[in-house]
C-alpha positions as a printed NumPy array, in Angstrom:
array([[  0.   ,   0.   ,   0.   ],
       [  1.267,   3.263,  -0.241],
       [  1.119,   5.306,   2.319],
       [  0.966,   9.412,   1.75 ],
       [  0.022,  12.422,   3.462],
       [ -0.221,  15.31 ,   1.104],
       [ -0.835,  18.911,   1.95 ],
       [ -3.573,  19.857,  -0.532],
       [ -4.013,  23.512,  -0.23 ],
       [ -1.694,  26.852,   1.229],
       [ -3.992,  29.822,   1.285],
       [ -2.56 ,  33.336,   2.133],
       [ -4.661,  35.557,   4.327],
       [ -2.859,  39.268,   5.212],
       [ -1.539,  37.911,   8.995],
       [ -2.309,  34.912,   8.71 ],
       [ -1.526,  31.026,   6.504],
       [ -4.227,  28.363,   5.894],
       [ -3.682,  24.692,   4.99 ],
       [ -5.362,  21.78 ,   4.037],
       [ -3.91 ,  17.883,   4.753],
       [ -4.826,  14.65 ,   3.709],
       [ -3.824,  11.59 ,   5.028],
       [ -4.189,   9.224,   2.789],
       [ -2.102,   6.079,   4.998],
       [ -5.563,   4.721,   6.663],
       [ -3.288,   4.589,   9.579],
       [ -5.296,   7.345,  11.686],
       [ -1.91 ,   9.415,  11.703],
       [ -3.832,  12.477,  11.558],
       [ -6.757,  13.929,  13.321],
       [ -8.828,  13.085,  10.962],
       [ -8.751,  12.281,   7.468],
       [ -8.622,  15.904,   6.131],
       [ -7.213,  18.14 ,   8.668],
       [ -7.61 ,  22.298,   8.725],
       [ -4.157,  24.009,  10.194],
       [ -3.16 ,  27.487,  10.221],
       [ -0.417,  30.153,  11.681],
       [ -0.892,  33.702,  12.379],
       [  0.782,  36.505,  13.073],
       [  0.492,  39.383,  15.848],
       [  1.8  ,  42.835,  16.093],
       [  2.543,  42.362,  11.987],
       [  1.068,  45.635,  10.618],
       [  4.379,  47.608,  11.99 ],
       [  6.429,  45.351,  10.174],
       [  4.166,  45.961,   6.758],
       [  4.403,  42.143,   6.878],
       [  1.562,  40.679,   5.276],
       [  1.613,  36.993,   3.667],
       [ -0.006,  37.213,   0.488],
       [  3.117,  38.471,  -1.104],
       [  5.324,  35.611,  -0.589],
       [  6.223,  32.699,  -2.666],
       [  4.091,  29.277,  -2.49 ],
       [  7.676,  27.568,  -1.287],
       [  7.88 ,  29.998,   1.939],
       [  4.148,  29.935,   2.645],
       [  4.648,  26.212,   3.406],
       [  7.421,  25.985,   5.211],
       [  6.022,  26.277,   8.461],
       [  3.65 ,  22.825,   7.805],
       [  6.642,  21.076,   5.875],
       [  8.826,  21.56 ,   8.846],
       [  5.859,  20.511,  11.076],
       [  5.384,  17.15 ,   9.102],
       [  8.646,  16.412,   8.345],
       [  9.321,  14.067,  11.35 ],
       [  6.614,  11.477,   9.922],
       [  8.618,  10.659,   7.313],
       [ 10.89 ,   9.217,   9.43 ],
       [  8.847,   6.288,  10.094],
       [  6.184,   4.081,   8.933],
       [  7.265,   5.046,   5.071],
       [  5.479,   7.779,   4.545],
       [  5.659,  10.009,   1.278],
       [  4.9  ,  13.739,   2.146],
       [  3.837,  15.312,  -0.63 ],
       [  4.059,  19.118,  -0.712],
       [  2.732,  21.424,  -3.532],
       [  6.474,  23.902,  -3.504],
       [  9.665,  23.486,  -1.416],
       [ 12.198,  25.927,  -0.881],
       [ 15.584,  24.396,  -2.764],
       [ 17.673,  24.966,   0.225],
       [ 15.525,  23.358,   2.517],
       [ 15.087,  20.086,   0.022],
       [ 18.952,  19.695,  -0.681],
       [ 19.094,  19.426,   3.448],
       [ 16.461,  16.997,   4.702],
       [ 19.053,  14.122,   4.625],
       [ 21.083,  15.961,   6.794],
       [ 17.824,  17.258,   9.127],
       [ 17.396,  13.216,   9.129],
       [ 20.698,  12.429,  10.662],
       [ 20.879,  15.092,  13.17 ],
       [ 17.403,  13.361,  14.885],
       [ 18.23 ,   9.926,  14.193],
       [ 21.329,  10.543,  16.185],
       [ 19.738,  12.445,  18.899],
       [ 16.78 ,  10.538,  19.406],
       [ 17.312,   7.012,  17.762],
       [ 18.956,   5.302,  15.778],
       [ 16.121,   5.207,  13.105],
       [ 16.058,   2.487,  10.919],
       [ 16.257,   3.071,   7.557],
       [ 13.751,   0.388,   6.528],
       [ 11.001,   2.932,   8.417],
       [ 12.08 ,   6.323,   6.566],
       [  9.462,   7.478,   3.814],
       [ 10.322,  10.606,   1.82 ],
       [  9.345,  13.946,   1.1  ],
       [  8.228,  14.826,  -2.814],
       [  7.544,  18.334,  -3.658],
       [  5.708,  19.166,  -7.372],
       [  8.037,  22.18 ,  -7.485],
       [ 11.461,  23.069,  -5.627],
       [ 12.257,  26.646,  -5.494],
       [ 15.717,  28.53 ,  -4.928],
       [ 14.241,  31.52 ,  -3.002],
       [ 17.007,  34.73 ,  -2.56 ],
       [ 16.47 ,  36.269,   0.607],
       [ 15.026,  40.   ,   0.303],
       [ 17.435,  43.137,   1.739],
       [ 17.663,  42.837,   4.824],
       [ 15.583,  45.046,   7.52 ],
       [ 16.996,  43.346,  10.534],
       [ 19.633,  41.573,  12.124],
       [ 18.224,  38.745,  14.369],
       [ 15.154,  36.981,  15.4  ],
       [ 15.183,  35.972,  19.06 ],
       [ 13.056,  33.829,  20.451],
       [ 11.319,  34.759,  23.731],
       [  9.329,  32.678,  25.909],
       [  9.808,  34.451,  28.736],
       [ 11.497,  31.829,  30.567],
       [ 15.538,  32.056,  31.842],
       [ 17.026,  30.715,  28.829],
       [ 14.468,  33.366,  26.781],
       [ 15.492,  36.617,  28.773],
       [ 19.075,  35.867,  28.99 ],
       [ 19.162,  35.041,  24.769],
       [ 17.028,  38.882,  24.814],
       [ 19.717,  40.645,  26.966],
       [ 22.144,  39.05 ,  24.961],
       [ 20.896,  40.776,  21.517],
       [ 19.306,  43.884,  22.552],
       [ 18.364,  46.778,  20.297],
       [ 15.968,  48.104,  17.193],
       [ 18.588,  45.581,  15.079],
       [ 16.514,  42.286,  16.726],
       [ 12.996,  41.286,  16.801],
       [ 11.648,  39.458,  19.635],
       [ 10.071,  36.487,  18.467],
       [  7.368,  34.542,  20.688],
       [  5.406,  31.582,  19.522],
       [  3.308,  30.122,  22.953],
       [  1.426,  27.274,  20.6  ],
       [  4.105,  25.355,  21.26 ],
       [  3.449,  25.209,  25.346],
       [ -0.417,  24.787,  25.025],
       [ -2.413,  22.781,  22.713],
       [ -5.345,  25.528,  22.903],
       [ -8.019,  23.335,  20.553],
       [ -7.536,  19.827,  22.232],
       [ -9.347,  21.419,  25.179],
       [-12.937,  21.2  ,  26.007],
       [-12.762,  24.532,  27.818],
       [-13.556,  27.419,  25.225],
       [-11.606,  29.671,  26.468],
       [ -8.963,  27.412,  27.337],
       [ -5.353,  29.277,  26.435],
       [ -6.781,  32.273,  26.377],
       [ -5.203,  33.459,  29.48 ],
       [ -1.69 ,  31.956,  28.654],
       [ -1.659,  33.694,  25.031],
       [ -2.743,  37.468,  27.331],
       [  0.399,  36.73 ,  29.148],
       [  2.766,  35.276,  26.92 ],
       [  1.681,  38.728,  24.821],
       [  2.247,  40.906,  27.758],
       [  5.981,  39.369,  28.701],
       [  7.202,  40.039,  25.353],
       [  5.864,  43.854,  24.893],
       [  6.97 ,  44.701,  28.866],
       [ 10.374,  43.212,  27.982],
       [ 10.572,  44.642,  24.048],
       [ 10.07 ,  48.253,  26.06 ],
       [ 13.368,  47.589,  28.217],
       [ 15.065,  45.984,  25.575],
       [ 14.1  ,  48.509,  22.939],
       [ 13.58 ,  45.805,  20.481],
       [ 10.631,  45.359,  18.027],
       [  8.078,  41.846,  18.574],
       [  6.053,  39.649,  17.   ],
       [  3.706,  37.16 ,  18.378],
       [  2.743,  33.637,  16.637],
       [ -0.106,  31.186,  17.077],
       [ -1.146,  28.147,  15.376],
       [ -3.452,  24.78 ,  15.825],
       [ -0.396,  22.241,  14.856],
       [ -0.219,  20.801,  18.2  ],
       [ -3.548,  20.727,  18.835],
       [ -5.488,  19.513,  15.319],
       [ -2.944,  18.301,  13.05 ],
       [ -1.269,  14.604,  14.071],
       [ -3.174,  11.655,  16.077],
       [ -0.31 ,  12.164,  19.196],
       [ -1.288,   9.525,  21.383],
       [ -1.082,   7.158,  18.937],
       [  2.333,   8.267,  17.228],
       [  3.949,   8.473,  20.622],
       [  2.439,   5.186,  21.39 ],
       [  4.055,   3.12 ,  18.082],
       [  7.336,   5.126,  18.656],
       [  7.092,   3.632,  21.964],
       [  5.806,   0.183,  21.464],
       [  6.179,  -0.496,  17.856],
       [  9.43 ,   1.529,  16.979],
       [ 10.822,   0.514,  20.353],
       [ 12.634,   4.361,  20.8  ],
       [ 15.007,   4.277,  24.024],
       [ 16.81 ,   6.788,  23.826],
       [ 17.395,   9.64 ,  26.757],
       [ 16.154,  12.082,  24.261],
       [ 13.202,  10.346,  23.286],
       [ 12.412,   9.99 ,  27.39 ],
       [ 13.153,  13.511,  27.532],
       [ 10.291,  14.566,  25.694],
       [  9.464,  12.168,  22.811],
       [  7.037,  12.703,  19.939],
       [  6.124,  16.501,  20.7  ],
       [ 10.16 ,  17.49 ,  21.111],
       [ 10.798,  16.099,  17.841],
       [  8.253,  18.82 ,  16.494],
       [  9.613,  21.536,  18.566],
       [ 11.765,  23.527,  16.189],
       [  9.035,  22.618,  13.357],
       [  6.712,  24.243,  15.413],
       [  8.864,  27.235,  16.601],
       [  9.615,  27.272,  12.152],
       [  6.443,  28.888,  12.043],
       [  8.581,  32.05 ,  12.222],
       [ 10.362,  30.856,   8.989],
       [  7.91 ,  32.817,   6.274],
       [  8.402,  36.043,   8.375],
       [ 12.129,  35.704,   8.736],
       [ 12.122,  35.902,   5.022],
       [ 10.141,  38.559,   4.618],
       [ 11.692,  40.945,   6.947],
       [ 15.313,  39.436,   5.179],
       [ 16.566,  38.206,   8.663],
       [ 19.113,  35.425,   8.262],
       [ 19.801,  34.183,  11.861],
       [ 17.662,  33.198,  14.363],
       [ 18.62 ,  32.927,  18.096],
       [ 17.32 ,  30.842,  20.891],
       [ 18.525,  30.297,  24.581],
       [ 20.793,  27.258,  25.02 ],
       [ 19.159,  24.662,  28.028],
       [ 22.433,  23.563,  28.596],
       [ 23.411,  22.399,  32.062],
       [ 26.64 ,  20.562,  33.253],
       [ 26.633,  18.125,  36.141],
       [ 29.405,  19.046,  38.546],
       [ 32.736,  19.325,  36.085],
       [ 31.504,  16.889,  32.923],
       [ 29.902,  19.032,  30.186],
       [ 26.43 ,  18.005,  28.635],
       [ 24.266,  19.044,  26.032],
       [ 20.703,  18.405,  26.58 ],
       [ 19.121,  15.555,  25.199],
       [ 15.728,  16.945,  23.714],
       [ 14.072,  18.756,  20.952],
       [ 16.155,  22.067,  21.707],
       [ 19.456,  20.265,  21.278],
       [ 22.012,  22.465,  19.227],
       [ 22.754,  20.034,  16.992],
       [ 19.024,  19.81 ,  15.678],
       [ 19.364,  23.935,  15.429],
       [ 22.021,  23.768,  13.483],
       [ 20.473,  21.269,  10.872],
       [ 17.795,  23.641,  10.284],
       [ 18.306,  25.652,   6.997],
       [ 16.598,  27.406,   4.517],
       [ 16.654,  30.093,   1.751],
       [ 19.617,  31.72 ,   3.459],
       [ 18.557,  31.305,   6.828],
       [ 19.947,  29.567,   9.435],
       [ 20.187,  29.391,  13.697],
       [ 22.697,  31.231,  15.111],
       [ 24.835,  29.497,  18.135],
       [ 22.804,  28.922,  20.639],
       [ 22.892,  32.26 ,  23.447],
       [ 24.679,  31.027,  26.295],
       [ 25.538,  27.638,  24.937],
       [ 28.29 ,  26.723,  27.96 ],
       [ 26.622,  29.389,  30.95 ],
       [ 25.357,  27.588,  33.929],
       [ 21.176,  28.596,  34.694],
       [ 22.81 ,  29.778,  37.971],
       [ 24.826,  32.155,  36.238],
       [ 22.219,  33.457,  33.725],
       [ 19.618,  34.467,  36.201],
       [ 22.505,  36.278,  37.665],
       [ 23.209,  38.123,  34.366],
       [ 19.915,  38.88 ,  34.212],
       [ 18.983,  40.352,  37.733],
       [ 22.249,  42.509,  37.327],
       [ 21.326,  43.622,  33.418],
       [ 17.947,  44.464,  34.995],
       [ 19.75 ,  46.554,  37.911],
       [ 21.53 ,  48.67 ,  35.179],
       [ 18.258,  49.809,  33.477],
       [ 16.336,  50.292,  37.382],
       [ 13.766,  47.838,  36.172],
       [ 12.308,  44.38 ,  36.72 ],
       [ 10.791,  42.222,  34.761],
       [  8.975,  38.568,  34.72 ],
       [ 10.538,  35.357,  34.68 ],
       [  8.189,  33.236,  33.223],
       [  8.363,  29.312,  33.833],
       [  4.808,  28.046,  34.645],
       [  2.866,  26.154,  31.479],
       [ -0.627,  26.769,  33.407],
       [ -3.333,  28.536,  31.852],
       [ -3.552,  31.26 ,  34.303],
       [ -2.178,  34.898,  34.318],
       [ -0.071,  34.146,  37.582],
       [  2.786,  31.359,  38.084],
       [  1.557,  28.193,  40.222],
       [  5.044,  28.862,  42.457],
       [  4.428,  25.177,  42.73 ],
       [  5.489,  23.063,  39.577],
       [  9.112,  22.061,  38.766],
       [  9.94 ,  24.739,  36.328],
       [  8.685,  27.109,  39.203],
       [ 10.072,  25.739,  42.553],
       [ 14.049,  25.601,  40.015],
       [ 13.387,  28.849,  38.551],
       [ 12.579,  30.505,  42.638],
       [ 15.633,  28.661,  43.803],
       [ 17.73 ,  30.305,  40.795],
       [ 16.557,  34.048,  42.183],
       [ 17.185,  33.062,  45.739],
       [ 20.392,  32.035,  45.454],
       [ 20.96 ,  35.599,  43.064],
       [ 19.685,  37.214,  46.342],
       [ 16.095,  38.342,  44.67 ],
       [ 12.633,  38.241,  45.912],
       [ 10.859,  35.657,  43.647],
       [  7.846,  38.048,  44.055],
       [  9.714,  40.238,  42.124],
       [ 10.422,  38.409,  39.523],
       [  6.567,  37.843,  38.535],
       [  6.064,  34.759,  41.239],
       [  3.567,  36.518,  42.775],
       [  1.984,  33.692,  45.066],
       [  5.834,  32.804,  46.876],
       [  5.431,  32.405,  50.117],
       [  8.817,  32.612,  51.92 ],
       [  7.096,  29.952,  54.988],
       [  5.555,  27.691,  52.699],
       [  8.291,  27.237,  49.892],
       [ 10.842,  26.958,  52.752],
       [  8.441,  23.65 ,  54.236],
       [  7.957,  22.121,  50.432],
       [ 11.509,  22.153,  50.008],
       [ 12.857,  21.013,  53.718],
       [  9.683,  18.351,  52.848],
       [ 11.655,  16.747,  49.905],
       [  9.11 ,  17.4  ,  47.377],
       [ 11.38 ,  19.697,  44.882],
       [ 11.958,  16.541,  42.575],
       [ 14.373,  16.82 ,  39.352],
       [ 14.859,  13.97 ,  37.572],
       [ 17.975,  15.484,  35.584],
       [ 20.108,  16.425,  38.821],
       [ 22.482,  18.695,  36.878],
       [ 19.949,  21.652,  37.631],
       [ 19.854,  20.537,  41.745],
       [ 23.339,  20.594,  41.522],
       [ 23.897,  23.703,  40.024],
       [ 21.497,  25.808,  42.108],
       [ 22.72 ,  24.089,  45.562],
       [ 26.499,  24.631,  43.675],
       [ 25.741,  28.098,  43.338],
       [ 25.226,  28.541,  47.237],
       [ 27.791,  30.892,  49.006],
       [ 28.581,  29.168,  52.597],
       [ 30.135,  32.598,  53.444],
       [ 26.653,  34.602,  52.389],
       [ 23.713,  35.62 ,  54.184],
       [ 20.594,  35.69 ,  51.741],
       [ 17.68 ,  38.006,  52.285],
       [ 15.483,  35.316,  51.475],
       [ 15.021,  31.75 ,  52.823],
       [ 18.775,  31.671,  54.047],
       [ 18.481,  29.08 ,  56.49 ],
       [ 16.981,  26.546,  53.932],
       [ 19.623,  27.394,  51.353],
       [ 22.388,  26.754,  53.62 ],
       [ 20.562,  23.319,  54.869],
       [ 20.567,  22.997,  51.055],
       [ 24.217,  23.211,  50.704],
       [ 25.132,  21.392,  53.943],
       [ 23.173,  18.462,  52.938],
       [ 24.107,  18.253,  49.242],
       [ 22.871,  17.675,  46.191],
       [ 22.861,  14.094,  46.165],
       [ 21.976,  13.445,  49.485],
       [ 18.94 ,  15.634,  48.989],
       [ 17.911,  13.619,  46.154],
       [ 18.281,  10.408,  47.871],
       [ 15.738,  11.71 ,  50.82 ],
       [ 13.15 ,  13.214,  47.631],
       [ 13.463,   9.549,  46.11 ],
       [ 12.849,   7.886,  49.659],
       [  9.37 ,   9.967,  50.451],
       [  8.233,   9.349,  46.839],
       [  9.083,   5.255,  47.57 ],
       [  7.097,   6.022,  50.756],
       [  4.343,   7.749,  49.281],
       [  3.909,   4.75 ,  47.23 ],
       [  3.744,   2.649,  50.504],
       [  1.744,   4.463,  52.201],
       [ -1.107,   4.879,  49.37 ],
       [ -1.314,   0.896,  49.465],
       [ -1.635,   0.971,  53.011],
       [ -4.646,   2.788,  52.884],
       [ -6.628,   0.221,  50.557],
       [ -9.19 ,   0.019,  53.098],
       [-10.599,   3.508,  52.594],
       [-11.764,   2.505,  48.956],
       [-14.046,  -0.69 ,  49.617],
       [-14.639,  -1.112,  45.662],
       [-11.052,  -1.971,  45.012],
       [-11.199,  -4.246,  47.739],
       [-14.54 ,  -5.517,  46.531],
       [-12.649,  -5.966,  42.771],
       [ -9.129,  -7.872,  44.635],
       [-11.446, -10.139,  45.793],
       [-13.02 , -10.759,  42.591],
       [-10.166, -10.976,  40.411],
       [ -8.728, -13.599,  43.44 ],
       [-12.091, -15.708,  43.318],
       [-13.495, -15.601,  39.978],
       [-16.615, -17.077,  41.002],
       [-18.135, -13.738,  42.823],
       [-19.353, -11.086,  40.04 ],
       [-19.723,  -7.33 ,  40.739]])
């Protein structure tokens, strides 16, 4: 049988891109069997950027790049109606660069992509010097102090956090598009850098996710760290954050910038194993557009938020350090990315309040933490914010804890979070009794004669 998912129609809309994809496999690999996407662009109009003047082979590259990782299994043809030249002559090496991060891929499973036209698109003059991507988060705000100035263009694209469609809320996402919109123009004021906003429904109405994670899983038999890291969806990341790719062209931008999530553990260098790894980046061409090294490729998280408080001193501002994926204008203070990114600001002497963590409690963080429930599974950022501790420093905030921190160590302290979670477990089976219908369906399973 052969097995093809073609995108059918591009349609060009002023801000915005519409597409139309069939899948054609009668493998369920999409949605549904013709699937409605689109990307769209905010804050545009004081760029003059508007989509209907660009060529067929830019307007799709944010789907192509989307797609592409399904041709890397189940021997799929992608069939695309123009592809940019550049971007054509490099999908072998866009191939390599994620088999070796997140397989090996066979090549018995690779499919291929066929375009009806291939087009060598010259980039325009350009208007700008950089795109930088800004989430918000540490790695975001550090790349943005990095590459200030009327020369860069702030870049933020929050579809990739939230699949807004998938849930049954209507207004779900709303709030976390408000304040992904609100970082970037507070921090394109200080910066004195132009922005743009993106959205699109890839994530949430283009592929079948459950079940491509679950053959990648069960049928492809994927082990790698990356692909525990963060599987299916990190292998779209860049795709997705490629929606910028038709703009970039337009405004004649040739390098695009994103923070580095780089982290050593103690003195052995590492690169992270996920869909943000620099060696996917730097596989990513097109036209004459490519990533820029990674900002702050080898700097420590410890080190960055302390760039960043003391950039922020200069200009007698403040701004939000964004970390929390919950659709809600405030930070839990609560969630991994939350209780690391607190720590980071504590140990830089800074109020997490401050900082746009607006429900820290000094009392209650101090208890979750001195409770073992601050859980990493990659240690290299435990060690690096309990490295970072000063035993010759008093901190203005939560200085006991942080020295109890340091005293007890980073491994240690991971040892006693791994114990309460093992007794967590215990404890939860111990109290069986409170739930008579699992009792009632023990004994059932143990003596088949009694029914429910």
């Amino acid at each position: 049988m052969h097995k093809t998912i073609e995108i059918t129609k591009i349609v060009p809309e002023k801000d915005s891109i519409k597409y139309e994809i069939h899948d054609y496999t009668g493998m369920g690999l999409l949605k549904k069997e013709k699937v409605s996407a689109w990307v769209k662009y905010y804050n545009a109009e004081i760029f003059d950027f508007t989509t209907e003047n660009l060529p067929e082979s830019i307007l799709a590259l944010p789907i192509t790049f989307y797609m592409l990782p399904i041709t890397w299994f189940y021997n799929i043809e992608l069939i695309v109606p123009s592809i940019d030249k550049t971007l054509f002559e490099n999908l072998e090496t866009i191939y390599q660069a994620y088999s070796r991060i997140y397989g090996p891929f066979k090549p018995e499973w690779k499919g291929k992509v066929t375009a009806k036209n291939i087009i060598e698109n010259k980039i325009p003059t350009n208007h700008y010097d950089n795109i930088v991507f800004f989430s918000g988060g540490v790695d975001a705000v550090h790349a943005g102090i990095s590459n200030p100035g009327i020369r860069n263009i702030l870049v933020t694209v929050p579809s990739i956090e939230v699949t807004f469609n998938q849930q049954k809320e209507e207004n779900y996402g709303n709030d976390f598009i408000k304040i992904k919109s609100r970082l970037i123009r507070e921090f394109s004021h200080i910066s004195e850098s132009n922005w743009l906003m993106i959205t699109n429904n890839f994530l949430a109405n283009v592929f079948n996710d459950k079940k491509v994670q679950n053959d990648l899983t069960n049928v492809f038999k994927l082990t790698s760290h990356a692909f525990y890291q963060d599987g299916w969806w990190g292998m779209k990341y860049l795709g997705n954050l490629l929606s910028s790719a038709p703009f970039a062209f337009a405004m004649g931008i040739s390098k695009l910038i994103m923070g580095s999530t780089f982290e050593p553990l103690e003195n052995k260098p590492s690169s992270n194993m996920d869909g943000a790894n620099p060696e996917l980046s730097d596989s990513m061409k097109f036209s004459s557009i490519t990533f820029a090294e990674q900002d702050g490729l080898l700097t420590r998280r410890s080190k960055k938020v302390q760039d960043i408080t003391d950039w922020f001193s200069t200009k007698s501002s403040k701004t939000k350090i964004w970390a929390c994926s919950a659709d809600d204008t405030e930070q839990c203070s609560k969630c991994l990315k939350c209780i690391r990114t607190q720590l980071n600001l504590l140990c830089a002497k800074q109020n997490p309040r401050d900082w746009g963590f607006v429900k820290f409690n000094e009392k209650q963080f101090e208890k979750l933490i001195r409770n073992y429930e601050y859980h990493e599974k990659n240690l290299c950022w435990l060690w690096d914010i309990i490295d970072s501790i000063d035993n010759n420093t008093t901190y203005p905030y939560c200085n006991d804890m942080l020295h109890w921190m340091k005293a007890i160590g980073y491994q240690e302290y991971n040892r006693r979070v791994l114990k309460r979670i093992k007794s967590g477990k215990y404890l939860r089976i111990l109290k069986i009794h409170k739930y008579p219908y699992y009792i009632k369906s023990i004994l059932c399973k143990a003596f088949s004669k009694h029914k429910l």
